[in-house]
Steps between C-alpha positions, in 0.01 A plus 500: 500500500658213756843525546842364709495178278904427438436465138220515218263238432589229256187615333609890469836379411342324175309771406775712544717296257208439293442892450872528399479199232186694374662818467818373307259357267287844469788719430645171274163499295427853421882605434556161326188623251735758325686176343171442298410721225073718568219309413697130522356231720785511684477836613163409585579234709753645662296799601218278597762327729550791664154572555423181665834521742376815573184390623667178702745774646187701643352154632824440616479769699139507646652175618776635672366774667208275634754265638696807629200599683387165651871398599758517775743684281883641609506845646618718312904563515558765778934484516675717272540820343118695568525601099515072447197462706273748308663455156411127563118560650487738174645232290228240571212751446603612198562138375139404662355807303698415188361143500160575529469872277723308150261225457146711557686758288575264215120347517357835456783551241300199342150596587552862342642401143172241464684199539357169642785256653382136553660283770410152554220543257339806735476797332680776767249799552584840384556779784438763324297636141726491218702836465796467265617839636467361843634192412858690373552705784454172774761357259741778525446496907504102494850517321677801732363317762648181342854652469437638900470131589846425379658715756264416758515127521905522395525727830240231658786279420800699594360569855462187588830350425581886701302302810685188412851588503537794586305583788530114593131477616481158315214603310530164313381322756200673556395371118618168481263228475406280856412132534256470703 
């Protein structure tokens, strides 16, 4: 991957941004279902939100790490404490992993209970053969997983105002948007 680039491409930075605005409305959909009684439309909808953010987080993310691969990207942050360093390569693999494993988990979640999801007016292909026993225990990983996430992209969060302000390695600047 090219690096020594002073910041991110405005085209990483989107995505970036974009994957954030998707997952607030993931985690807004499928917790904001329990306000709806089982079997109402609006429980429906809101868990066929979540399905379809879940698939625009995992294109999302081909994106990124396609852009990641072809760009001239910042190195990675070499001053401060060694634990930082590795914490924050660990950080962004785990997040990388996260974003790609929740959504393919959830489709197979999907595929395995024998429902069809249309998008657009396309039909979205099942993974797997329907297995409602399947289909339960991908749910119960998809949801620890789920509650995983929480801490992961809230320390995601916490490190980087750590880089910010504390460190001082204006991190910031490294996202913020370029004319060009």
């Amino acid at each position: 991957m090219p690096q020594n680039a002073s910041h991110y491409p405005n085209a990483l930075i989107i995505l970036h941004w974009l994957t954030f605005i998707l997952i607030v409305l993931s985690y807004a959909s499928i917790e904001g279902r329990e306000f709806f009684e089982r079997g109402t439309d609006m429980r429906d909808n809101a868990k066929y939100i979540h399905f379809v953010v879940g698939l625009s987080i995992l294109l999302t993310t081909f994106a990124r790490i396609m852009f990641r691969l072809t760009s001239i990207v910042p190195g990675a942050l070499s001053s401060g404490p060694q634990w930082v360093i590795k914490a924050t390569k660990l950080g962004h693999s785990l997040i990388y992993l996260f974003l790609l494993v929740m959504p393919i988990l959830g489709w197979l979640i999907i595929s395995a209970e024998g429902k069809s999801v249309d998008i657009f007016g396309m039909t979205v292909p099942s993974l797997i053969a329907q297995d409602p026993e399947l289909g339960k225990t991908l749910e119960e990983i998809h949801e620890t997983i789920g509650k995983f996430g929480y801490a992961l992209l809230g320390g995601h969060m916490l490190m980087a105002l750590y880089h910010q302000y504390v460190l001082k390695q204006q991190l910031f600047n490294r996202m913020k948007i370029t004319r060009r």
